[in-house]
C-alpha positions in Angstrom: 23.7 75.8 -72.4 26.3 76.6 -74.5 27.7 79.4 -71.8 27.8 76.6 -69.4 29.5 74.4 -70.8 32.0 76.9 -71.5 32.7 77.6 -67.9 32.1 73.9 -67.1 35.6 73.1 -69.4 37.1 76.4 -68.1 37.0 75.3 -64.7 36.8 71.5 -65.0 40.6 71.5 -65.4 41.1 73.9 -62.5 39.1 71.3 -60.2 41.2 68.7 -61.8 44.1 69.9 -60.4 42.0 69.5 -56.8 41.3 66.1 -58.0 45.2 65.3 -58.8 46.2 66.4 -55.3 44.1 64.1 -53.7 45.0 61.0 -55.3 48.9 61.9 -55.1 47.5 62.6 -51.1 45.8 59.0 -50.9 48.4 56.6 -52.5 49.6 54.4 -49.8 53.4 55.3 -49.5 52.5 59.0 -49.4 53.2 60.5 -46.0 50.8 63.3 -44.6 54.2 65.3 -43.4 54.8 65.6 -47.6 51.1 67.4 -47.9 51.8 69.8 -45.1 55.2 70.7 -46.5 53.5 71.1 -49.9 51.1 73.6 -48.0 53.8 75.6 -46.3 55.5 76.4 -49.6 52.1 77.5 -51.4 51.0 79.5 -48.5 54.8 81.0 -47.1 56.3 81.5 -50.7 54.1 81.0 -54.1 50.5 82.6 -53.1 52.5 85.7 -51.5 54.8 86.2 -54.1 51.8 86.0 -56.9 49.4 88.4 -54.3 52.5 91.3 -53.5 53.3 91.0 -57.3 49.6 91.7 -58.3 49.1 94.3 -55.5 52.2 96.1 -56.3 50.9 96.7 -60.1 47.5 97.0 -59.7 46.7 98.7 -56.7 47.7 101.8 -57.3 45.5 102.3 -60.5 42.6 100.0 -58.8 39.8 101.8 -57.3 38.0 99.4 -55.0 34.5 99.9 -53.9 34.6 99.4 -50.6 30.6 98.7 -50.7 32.2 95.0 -52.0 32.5 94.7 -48.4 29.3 95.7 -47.0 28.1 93.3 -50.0 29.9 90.2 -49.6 29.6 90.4 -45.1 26.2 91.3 -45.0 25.7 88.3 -47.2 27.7 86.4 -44.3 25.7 87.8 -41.5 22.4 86.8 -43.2 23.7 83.5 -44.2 24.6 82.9 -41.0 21.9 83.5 -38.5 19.6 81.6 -41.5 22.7 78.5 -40.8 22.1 79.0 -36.9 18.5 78.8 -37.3 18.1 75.7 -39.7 20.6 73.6 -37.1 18.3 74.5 -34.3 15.3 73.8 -35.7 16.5 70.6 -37.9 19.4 69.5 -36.2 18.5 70.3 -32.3 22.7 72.0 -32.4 23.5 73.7 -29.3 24.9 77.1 -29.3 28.1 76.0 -29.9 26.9 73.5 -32.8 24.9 76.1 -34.2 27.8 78.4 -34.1 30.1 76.1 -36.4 27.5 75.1 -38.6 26.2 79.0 -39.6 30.2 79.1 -39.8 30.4 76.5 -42.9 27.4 77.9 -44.7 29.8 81.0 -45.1 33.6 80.5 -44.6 34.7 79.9 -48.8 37.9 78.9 -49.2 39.4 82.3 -50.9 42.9 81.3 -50.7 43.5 78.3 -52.3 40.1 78.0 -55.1 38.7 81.4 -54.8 41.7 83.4 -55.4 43.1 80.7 -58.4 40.2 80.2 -60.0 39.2 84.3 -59.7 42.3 84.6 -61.9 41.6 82.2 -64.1 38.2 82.7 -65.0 37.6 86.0 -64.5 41.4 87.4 -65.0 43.7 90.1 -63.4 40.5 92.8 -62.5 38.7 90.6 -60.6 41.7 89.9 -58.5 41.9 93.0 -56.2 38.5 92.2 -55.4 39.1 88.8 -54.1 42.3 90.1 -52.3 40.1 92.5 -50.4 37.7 90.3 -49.2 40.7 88.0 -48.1 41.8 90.5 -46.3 39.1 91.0 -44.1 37.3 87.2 -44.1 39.0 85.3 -41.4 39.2 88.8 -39.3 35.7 89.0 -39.5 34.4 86.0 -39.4 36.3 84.7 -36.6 35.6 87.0 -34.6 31.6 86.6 -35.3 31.9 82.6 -34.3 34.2 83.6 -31.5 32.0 85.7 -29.9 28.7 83.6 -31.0 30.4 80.7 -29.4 31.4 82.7 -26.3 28.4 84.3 -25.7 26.7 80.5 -25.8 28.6 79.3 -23.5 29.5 82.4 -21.2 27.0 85.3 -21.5 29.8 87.5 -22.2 32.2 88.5 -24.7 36.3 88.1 -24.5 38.6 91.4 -25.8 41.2 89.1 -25.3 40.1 86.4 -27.8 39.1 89.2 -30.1 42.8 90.3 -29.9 44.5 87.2 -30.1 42.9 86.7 -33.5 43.9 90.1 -34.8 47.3 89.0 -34.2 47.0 85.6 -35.7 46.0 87.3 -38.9 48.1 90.4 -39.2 51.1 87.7 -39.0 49.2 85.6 -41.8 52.0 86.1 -44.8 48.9 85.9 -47.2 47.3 89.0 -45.8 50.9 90.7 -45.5 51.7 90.3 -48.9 48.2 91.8 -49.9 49.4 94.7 -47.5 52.5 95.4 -48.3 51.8 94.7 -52.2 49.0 97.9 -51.8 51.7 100.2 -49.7 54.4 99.5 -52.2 52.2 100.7 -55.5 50.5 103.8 -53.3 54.0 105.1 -52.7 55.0 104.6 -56.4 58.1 102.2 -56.2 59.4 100.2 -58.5 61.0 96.7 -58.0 64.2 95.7 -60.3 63.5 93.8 -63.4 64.7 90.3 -62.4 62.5 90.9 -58.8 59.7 91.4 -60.7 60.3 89.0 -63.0 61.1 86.5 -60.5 58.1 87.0 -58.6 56.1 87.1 -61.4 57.5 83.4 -62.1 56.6 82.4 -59.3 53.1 84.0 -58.8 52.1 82.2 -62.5 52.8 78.5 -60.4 51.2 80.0 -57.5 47.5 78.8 -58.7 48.1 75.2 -60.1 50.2 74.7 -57.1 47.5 76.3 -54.3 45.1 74.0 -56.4 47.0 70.6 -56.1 47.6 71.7 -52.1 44.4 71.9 -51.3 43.3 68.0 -53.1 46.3 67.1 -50.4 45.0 68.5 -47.4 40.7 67.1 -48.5 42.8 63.6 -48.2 43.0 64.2 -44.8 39.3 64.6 -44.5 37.4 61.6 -43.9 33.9 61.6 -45.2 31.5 60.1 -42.5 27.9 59.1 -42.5 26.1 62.3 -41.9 24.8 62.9 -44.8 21.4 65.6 -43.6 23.6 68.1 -41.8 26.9 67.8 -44.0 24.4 68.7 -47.2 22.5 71.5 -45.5 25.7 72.9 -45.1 26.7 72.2 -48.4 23.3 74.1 -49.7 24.1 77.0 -47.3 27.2 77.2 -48.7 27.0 76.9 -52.7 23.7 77.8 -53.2 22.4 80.3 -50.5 25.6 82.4 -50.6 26.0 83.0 -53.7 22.4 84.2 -54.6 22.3 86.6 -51.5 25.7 88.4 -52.3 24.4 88.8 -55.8 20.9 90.6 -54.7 22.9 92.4 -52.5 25.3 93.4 -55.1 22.7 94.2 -57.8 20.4 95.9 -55.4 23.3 98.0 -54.3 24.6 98.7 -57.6 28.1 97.1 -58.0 30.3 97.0 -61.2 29.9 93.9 -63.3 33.9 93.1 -62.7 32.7 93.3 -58.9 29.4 91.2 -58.6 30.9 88.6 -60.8 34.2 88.7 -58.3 31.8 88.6 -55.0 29.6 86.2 -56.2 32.0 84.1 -57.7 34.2 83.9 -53.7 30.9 83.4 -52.3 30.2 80.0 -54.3 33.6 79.0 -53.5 33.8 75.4 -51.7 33.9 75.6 -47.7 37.3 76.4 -46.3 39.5 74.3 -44.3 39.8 77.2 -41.3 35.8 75.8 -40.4 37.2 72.3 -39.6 40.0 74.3 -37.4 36.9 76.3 -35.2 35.4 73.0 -35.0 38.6 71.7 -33.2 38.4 74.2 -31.5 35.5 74.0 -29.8 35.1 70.7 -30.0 32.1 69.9 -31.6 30.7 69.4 -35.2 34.2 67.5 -36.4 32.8 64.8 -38.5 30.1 66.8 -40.2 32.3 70.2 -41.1 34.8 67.7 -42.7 32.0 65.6 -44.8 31.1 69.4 -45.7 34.4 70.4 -46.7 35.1 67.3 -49.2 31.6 67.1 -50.9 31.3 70.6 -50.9 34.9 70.8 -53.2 32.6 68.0 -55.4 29.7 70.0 -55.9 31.4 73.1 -56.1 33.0 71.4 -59.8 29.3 71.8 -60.6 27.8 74.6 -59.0 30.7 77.2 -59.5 30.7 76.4 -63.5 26.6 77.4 -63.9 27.2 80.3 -61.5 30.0 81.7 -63.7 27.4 81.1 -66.7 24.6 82.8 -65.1 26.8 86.3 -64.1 28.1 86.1 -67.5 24.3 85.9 -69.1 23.0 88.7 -66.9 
């Protein structure tokens, strides 16, 4: 209990931030245009500069298992088609529907609480980790939806969809930064003091500031009466998740730094980019946004007993 509580006041302020965000989001002479620009600067300029300064230290004396891949994917995969099968069977969801839903039961929010609170809880280590699996998560599991959803609807898959969102995140500055960061150690350079310093400034406001962004952009989320699907997801998504990745990790044999770093992404809250594939294919709207705000509320919860339980095995 103790151990809990410990991670409950380590991360209780971290959520606060969330909390603060929103409220500054809802007052009535707050203008939406003011969250967006908010978001622009964490994503273009403070996340980068904190993920290229980390990379460019660390990554050339980090050895990554790339089994935290295979690990935290497979997870997804098997997340997924147990999401797809639970909205057919309890929700009646189309193939389309069903395709969105399995989406929210895996899609965590990495950039704005999974790498912040990574860093904060589980420090520096842990955060190559996280930047890996950043790397590769909207790549991959785009693509999986984009073809689940095309095949639904078309019997076929599209190269050309699975190209255009290559290209949408190679030009994400996130994944960039995480790029460039890794080349810049591997070829041993060194940036100039006040650079580095600079950066490092910047990175160290990069976490509060990601924090308070996303309580802006929840504002936006209305929470709407559909309360049996939105909290299925919700379990898919904080409690499924994270206990498959961590068999999958133990059974496998990852590091502790690792299975606590996987597992701890994995219980994250569900991410925004859900809500955009929704959009997209134009179905599931009011339930993936219910799922994105209660799940940041449960996740203030969840996240904190997770962190105890890796820390007590």
């Amino acid at each position: 209990m103790n151990l809990v509580w410990q991670f409950f006041r380590l991360s209780s302020p971290l959520y606060g931030l969330v909390a603060a965000g929103y409220v500054i989001a809802s007052l009535p002479w707050w203008r939406t245009e003011w969250s967006r620009r908010v978001s622009g600067l964490v994503f273009a300029i403070a996340l980068p500069a904190l993920l290229f300064h980390l990379m460019s230290h660390q990554a050339a004396s980090q050895v990554i298992d790339v089994r935290v891949l295979g690990v935290y994917f497979g997870s997804c995969l098997i997340v997924y088609f147990i999401g797809r099968t639970v909205g057919a069977s309890l929700f009646k969801l189309d193939g389309p529907s069903r395709a969105v839903f399995g989406l929210g039961g895996i899609f965590s929010n990495v950039v704005l609480t999974g790498l912040p609170i990574a860093k904060l809880t589980l420090g520096a280590p842990a955060v190559p980790v996280v930047a890996l699996i950043l790397v590769f998560n909207a790549l991959t599991l785009w693509t999986l939806v984009s073809l689940s959803v095309e095949w639904s609807l078309h019997g076929s898959f599209s190269p050309a969809g699975i190209v255009k969102t290559l290209a949408s995140v190679l030009r994400n500055p996130i994944v960039l930064s995480i790029v460039l960061g890794v080349v810049f150690s591997r070829l041993g350079l060194v940036l100039p003091t006040i650079v580095d310093q600079g950066l490092g400034a910047i990175g160290n406001a990069a976490a509060p500031a990601a924090l308070v962004s996303l309580g802006m952009e929840l504002a936006a989320f209305p929470i709407k009466q559909q309360w049996a699907p939105s909290a299925a997801v919700c379990g898919l998504k904080l409690i499924v998740q994270p206990l498959v990745v961590w068999l999958l990790a133990i059974a496998i044999g990852l590091p502790p730094v690792e299975i606590r770093a996987v597992v701890l992404v994995a219980s994250m809250a569900i991410g925004i980019n859900v809500y955009l594939m929704s959009v997209q294919f134009k179905t599931m709207q009011g339930t993936i946004a219910s799922s994105i705000v209660l799940s940041n509320l449960f996740a203030a919860f969840t996240t904190p007993l997770i962190l105890a339980a890796l820390h007590a095995s």
